[in-house]
N, C-alpha and C positions, 0 to 999 in steps of 0.2 A: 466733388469735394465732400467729405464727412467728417464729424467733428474730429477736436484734436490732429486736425490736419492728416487726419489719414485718408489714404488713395489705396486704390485696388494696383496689382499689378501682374500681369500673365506670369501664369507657373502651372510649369508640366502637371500630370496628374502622375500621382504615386509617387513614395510609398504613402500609403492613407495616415492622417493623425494632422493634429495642429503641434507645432514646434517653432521656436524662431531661428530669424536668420539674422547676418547681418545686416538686412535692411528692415526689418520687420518680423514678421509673424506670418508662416506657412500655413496653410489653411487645407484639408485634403481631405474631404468628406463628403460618403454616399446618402442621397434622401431617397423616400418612397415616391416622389414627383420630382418635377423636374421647375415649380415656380413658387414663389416666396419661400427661397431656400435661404439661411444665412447666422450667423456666429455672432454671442453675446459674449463681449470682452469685458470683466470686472478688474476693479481693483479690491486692494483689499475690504476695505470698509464699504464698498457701491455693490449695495442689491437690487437698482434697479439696471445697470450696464447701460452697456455702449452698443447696442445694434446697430449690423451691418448687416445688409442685402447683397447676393451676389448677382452678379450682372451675368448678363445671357456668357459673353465671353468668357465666361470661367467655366462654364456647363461641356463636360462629355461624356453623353448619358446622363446617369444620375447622378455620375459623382460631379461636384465642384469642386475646384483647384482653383485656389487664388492668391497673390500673396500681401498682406496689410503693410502696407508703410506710414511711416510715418512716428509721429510719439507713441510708439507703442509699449516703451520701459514700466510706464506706470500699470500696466496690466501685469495681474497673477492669474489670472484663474478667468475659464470661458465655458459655456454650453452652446452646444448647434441647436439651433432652430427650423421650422416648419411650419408655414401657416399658422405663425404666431405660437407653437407648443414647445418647451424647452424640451430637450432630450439630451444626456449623456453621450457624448461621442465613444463610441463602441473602442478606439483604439488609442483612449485618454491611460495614460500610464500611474496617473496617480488621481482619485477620486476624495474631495472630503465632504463630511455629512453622515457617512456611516460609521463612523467611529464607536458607536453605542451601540452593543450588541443585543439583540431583541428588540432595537427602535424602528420603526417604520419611519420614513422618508419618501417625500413623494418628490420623482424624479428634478420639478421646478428647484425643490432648494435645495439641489448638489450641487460642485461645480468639481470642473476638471482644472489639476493645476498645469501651469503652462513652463514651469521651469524642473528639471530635474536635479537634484542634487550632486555634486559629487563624490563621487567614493575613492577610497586609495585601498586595492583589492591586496596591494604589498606582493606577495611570492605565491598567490594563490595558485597552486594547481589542480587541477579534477584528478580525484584520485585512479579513476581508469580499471575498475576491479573486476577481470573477468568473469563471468556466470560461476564456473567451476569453482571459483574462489569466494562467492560471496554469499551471504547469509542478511537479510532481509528484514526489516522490521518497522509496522506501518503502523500507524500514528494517527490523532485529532491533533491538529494542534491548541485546541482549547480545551479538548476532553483528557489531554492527557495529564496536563498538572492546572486542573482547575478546584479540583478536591482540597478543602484542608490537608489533608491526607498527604499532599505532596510535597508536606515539607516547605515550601517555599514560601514566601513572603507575600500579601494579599495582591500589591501593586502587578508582582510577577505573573502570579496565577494564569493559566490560561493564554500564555504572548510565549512569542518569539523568544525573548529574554529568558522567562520560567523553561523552556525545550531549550534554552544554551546551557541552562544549570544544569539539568539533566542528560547531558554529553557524557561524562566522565562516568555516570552509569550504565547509560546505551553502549559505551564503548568498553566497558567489563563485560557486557553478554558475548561479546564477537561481533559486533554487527559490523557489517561494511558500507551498508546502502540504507538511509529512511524514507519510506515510501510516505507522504503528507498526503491524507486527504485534501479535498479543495481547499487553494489557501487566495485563490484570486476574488478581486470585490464582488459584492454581488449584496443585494438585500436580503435580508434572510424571513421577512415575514412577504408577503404576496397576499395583500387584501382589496378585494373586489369595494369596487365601488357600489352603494346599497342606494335600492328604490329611490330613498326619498331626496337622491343626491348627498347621504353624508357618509364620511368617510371614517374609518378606524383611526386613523392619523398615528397619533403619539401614543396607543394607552398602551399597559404595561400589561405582560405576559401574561392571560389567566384573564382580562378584563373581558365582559361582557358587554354586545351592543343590542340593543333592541331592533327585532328585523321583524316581518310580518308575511316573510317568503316560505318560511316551514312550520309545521301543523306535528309537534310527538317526536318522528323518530328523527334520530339521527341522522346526519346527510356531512358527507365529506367530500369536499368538491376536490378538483383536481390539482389543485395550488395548497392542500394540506388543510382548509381551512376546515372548521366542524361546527357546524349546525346545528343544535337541540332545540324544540319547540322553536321558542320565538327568540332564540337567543344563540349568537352568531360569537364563535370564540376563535381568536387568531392561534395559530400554531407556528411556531420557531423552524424553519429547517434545516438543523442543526449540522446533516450530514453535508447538505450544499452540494448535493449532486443536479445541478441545472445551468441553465444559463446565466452566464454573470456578467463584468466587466475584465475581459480574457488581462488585459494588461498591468492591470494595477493588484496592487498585492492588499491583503483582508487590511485592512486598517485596527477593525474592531480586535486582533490578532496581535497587537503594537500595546505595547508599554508606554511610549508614548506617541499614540496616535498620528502625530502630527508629520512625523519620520519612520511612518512603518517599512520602509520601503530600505532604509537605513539599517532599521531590526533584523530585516530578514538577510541582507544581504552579511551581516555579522551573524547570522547563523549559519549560512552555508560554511563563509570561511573558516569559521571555527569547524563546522562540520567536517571540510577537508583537511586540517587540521591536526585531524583527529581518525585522518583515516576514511572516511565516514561518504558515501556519497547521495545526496539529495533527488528524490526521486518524485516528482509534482504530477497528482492525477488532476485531468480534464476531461471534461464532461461538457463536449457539444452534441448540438442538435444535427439532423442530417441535413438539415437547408443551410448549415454553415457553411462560408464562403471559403476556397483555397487559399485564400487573400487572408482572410481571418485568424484559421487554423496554426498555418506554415508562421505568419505572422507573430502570431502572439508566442508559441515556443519559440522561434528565433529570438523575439524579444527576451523571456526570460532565460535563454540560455546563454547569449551576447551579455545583457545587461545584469543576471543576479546568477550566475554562472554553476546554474543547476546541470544535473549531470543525464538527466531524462527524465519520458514523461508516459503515465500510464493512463493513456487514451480511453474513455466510458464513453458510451451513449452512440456518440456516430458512428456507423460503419462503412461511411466513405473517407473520415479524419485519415485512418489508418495509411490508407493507400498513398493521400497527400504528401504524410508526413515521411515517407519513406523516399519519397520522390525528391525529396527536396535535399538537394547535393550542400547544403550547408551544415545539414543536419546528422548527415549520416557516420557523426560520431559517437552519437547520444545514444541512452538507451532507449529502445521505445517498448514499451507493453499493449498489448490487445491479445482479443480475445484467440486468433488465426493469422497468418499471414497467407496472401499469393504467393511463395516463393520464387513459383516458375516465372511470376512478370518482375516480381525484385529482384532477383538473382540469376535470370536468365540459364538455369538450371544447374548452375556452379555453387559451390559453395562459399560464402564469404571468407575472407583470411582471419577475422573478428569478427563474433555473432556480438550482433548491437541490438536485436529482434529478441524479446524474449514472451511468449507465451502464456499467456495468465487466464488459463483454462481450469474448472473444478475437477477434472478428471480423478488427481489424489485425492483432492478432499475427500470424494464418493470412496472410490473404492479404500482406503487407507479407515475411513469412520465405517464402514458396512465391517468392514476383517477385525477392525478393534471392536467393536460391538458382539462380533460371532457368528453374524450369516451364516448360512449355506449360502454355498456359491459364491462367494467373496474371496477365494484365493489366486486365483487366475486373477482379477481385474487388479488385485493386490502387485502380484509380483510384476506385473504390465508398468504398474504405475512407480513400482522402484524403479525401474529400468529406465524409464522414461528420458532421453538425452539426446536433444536433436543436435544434426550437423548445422541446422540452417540457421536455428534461435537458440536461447536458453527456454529454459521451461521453467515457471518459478512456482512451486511446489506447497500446497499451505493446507492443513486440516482445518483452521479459522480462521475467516476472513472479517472484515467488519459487517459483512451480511451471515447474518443466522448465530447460531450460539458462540457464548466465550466458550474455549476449553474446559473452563469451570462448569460449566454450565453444562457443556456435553455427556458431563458424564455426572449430570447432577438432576436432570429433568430430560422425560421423553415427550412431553408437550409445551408450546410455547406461551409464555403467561403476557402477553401484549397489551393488554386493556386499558393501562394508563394513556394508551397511544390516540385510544378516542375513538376506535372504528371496530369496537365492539370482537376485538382478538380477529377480525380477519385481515389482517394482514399478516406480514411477514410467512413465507414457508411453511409447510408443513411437513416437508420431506428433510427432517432435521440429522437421520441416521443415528438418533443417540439413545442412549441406554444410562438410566438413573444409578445402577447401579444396586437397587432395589427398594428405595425409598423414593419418591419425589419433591424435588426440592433441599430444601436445610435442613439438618439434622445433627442429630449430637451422637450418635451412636458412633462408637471409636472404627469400629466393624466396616461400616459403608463409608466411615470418611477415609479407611487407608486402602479401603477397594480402588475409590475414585483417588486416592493418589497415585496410587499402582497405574490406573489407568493413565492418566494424565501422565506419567513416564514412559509408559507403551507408544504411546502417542510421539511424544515426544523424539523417542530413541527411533521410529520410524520413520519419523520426519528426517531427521539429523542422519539417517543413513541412506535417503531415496538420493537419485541421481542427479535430478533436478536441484532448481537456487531454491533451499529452503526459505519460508518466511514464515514467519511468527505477526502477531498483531497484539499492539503495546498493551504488558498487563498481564497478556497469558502466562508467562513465563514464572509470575507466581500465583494465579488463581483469580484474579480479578474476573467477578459476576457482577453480571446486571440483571440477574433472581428472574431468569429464563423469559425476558423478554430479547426478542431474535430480530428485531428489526427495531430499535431504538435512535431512528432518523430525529426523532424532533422532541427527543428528550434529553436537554441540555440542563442537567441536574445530575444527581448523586447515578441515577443509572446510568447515564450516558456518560459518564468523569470515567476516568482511572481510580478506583479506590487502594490509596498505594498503603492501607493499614491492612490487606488480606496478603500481604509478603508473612505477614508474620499471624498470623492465624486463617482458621479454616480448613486448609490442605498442610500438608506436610512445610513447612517453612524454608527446606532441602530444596524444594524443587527448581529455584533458581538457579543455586547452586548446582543441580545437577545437568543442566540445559547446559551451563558453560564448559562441563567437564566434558560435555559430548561436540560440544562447537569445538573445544580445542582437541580434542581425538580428532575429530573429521575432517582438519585442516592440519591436521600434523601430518596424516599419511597420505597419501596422492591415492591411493587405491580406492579410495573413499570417496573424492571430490574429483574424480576422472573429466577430461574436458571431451571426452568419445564414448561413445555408448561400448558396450560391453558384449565378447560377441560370442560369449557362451562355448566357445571352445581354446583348446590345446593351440592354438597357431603358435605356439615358441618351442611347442617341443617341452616343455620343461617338467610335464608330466599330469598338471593341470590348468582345466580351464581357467579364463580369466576370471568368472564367475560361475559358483555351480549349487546347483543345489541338493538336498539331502531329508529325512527324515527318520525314521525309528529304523532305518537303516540308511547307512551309508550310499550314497550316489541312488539311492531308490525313493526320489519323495513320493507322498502321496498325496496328486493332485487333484482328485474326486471333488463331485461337488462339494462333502459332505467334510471336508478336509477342513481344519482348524489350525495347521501348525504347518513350520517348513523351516530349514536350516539352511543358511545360504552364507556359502565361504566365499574369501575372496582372496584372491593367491598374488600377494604381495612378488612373487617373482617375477609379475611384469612389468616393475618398475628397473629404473636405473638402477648397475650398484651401488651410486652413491645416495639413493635414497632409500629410505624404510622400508625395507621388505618382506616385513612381517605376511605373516596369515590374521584374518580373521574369520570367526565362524559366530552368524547372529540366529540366534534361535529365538521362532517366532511360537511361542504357545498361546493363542487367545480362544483355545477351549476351556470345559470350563474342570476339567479333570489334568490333573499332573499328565505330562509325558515325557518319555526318556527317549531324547534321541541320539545316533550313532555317530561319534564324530570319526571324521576322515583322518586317515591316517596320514601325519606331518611328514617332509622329507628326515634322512635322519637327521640329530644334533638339533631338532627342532621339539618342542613340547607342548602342548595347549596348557594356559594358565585363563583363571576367570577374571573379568574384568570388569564385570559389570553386573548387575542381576535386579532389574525393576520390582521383583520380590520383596526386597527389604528397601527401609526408608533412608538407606545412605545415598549422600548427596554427591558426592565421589565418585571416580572408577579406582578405586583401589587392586591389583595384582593380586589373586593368590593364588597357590597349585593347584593343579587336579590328582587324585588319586589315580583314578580310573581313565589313561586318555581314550577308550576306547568307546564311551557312552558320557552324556550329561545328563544328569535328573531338571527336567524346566516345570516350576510351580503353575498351577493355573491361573490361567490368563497373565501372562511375563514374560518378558524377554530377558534372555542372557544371552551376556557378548563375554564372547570368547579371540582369545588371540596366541597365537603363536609364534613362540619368543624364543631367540637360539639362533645359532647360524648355519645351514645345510651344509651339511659332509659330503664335498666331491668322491663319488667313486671312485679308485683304482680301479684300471682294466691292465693285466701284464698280455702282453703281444711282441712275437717273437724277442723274446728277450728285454725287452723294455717296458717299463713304465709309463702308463700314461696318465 
């Protein structure tokens, strides 16, 4: 007998979590031993709880399973225990205590809640947007409208709510899918316990403890913490790529705290909405359990009805989560797949697998910068279109420079980081432009906008699911620091006042006019790779290429430019059947290259020219269809508008 009349009572083991039932409260939890295992039940206002011990009979292995009867209504909120030490139940869906962002919390004064809310999800459906069709755009959820700068209102800043205002803009760029960085619980400071027994507890970001473990230099332990002389300073980690609490959603992330779990699920559904599908990265350890993994995406896909998840860190997650037949409608991202063990050497009827390898980035930043030898890995990486996944295609990612920045600094300014500029990359592939840094000169800032369209229009015409990362699309810098994890400040925010100064003001504008090109024509957004020849007969390849003559590019190391058309006739009649022709010059001298001759009735018109600062693709003729003049380092898109003229053949006497 234990107080409140509660009794133990046999209960299967799994699935793991405390949840109630109708007679009580499920109990389903694994320890490191197998004695003085057992669960503190609170009420609301009771800090010191209700402990329970579990009896040998509940024990298989480590985990125990038991189930509480009795007056168990009065309980909200519980921690597992351990030879007397509270811990967090790893598969607690909803955590409070961290609500305060940058507060340290020491795991005793959390607790897990024991009731879930309910939601009315109304007509929600996942929007379901294949690879071919979608366009990408990845996000902080606090970094993105935590800035004055974003407009919103202070309460909003930085939550759930402030990213629901911001929909009706994410969904003017084109986007169809938001990739979130980690948005599940987790502490975000990690402070060791010091010599003399005391602890950092509560101080505020920036606060200093007295420690008598370091002697002068610097020392940056492995939990981000930084050391000087004798003096021990906590670090924020802002980006929250580590291990967390996989079930429950950021709190500190909520407007209001208390229902973050509420918040986010009114962001999905506004998200799908809107078109829009939610794409949540995780970041496990490789001693993570199948149990764990499969789990907690199940959860968040059943319960806050995300559409997929971009797996970091383990490189056994992958394999689980593919395995797992509940799952296999979701998107999943990593770095490779086995195919031949997921797909038993078939091809899927829907790739749900997509790809999220640096391959473009590299070679796409070497060819806009100017390499030798940068054009082969270039046109490789257009091409890029597996049967088995998608491939999701990105020049920036939230690791190494903003776009602003790439083409704004060739080394990385770190140092506010605390680790003396060694961290982050040094293989940045960027080029200043010819100054380093900010600058006022009219010269290199509309070089670097030039560039940052090059970029762009390359992105917007690779094969792969382009993605962008929130901010680029109008020049948002974080003044060349490249690894900005634990700078939850004005660098790490979205600064949403560089839309309209800095770079060219256009440039957002001109992202959408290429998103809506790229999604108008199917020749453009192909769901099969491209297979470089005539198979229809119709006189040209499906893609081909070209340079300062026609059908003769040159692919030499030493090569800087290439024209690559794409022959609108292998599409349906009833769809767009245009030509186009994208001329790649990122030398640093004008070149004129040859364009291919149209069927007749068809004429090349310009379309686009990252030369000038128009934010548009505006139509206009060409004189000459037989050559283009392309400015240094620029592209021009070209396209071919008109309808082909069936030959006549007469044979004996008829018409064909």
């Amino acid at each position: 007998m234990m107080k409140n009349n509660l009794k133990q009572a046999a209960s299967r083991p799994y699935p793991m979590g405390v949840s109630r039932t109708s007679k009580g409260i499920r109990v389903c939890a694994a320890y490191k031993g197998k004695k003085d295992c057992g669960i503190v039940l609170f009420r609301n206002s009771d800090k010191k709880g209700t402990r329970i011990l579990f009896s040998e009979n509940s024990r298989y292995g480590k985990v125990f399973c038991s189930e509480i009867v009795g007056e168990t209504d009065e309980f909200t909120g519980y921690m597992l225990y351990e030879n007397g030490e509270l811990f967090v139940d790893p598969y607690a869906f909803y955590i409070d205590g961290l609500d305060r962002w940058g507060k340290n919390v020491e795991p005793e004064n959390l607790r897990c809640r024991l009731d879930e809310t309910e939601y009315d999800w109304g007509q929600d459906k996942p929007p379901l947007t294949k690879y071919e069709d979608s366009f990408v755009y990845t996000l902080h959820v606090r970094g993105y409208t935590k800035a004055p700068s974003s407009g919103l209102e202070l309460k909003k800043r930085g939550t759930y709510k402030g990213l629901i205002e911001k929909i009706p803009y994410i969904k003017s760029l084109g986007v169809t899918a938001v990739e979130l960085m980690p948005t599940y619980e987790m502490n975000v400071l990690d402070i060791p316990k010091l010599g003399n027994g005391s602890n950092s507890g509560n101080m505020p970001e920036g606060s200093f403890l007295n420690d008598n473990r370091t002697s002068g230099k610097i020392v940056v332990s492995d939990n981000g913490l930084i050391q000087k002389g004798n003096s021990v300073r906590q670090k924020i980690n802002f980006w929250g790529y580590k291990e967390g609490y996989y079930f429950a959603p950021r709190t500190a992330y909520a407007m209001d705290s208390q229902n973050a779990d509420l918040e986010f699920k009114d962001m999905v559904r506004m998200m799908h909405k809107n078109g829009i599908e939610v794409i949540m990265q995780f970041y496990f350890n490789d001693n993570a359990s199948e149990d764990l993994v499969c789990g907690a995406i199940r959860h968040w896909v059943f319960n806050y009805h995300i559409d997929g998840v971009h797996l970091k860190g383990s490189y056994t997650a992958p394999g689980m989560v593919c395995a797992d037949p509940a799952l296999s409608d979701i998107k999943i991202w990593y770095y490779g797949f086995d195919y031949g063990r997921i797909y038993g050497g078939k091809a899927p009827a829907v790739r749900t697998l997509g790809e999220f390898k640096p391959d473009f980035m590299y070679a796409s930043r070497r060819f806009l910068k100017g390499d030798d030898n940068s054009l082969g890995d270039f046109i490789k990486a257009m091409l890029n279109n597996n049967a088995e996944s998608g491939c999701i295609n990105y020049i920036c990612d939230y690791e190494g420079f903003r776009l602003a920045d790439l083409v704004s600094y060739e080394h990385k300014r770190n140092e506010t980081n605390g680790e003396n500029n060694g961290d982050g990359t040094v293989n940045n592939l960027s080029w200043n432009c010819g100054i380093e840094g900010k600058t006022r000169k009219t010269a290199i800032l509309e070089l670097r906008a030039k560039q940052i369209r090059n970029a762009l229009t390359m992105l917007m015409f690779s094969q792969g699911t382009p993605m962008i990362f929130g901010g680029d699309e109008f020049g948002n810098s974080q003044d060349g620091n490249n690894n900005p994890y634990c700078q939850d400040n004005a660098t790490g925010w979205v600064d949403w006042s560089q839309a309209e100064k800095g770079f060219n003001p256009g440039i957002t504008e001109y992202l959408k006019a290429l998103v809506k090109l790229r999604f108008k024509y199917k020749i453009l957004h192909e769901s099969k790779a491209f297979k470089l020849m005539d198979y229809k007969a119709c006189g040209y390849p499906d893609l081909s290429y070209h340079g300062i003559e026609a059908w003769r590019p040159d692919l030499s190391n030493y090569s800087h430019s290439i024209g690559m058309l794409y022959c609108g006739l292998y599409e349906k009649a009833d769809k767009e059947q245009d030509f186009f022709y994208v001329a790649y010059n990122m030398h640093w001298n004008p070149v004129t290259f040859a364009l291919p001759k149209l069927p007749d009735g068809m004429t090349w018109h310009v379309l686009g020219d990252t030369d000038t600062a128009s934010d548009n693709l505006k139509m206009h003729s060409v004189k000459d269809q037989t050559k283009i003049a392309c400015a240094e380092r620029s592209v021009k898109i070209l396209i071919g508008v008109g309808k082909p003229i069936k030959k006549t053949v007469k044979k004996a006497g008829k018409t064909k």
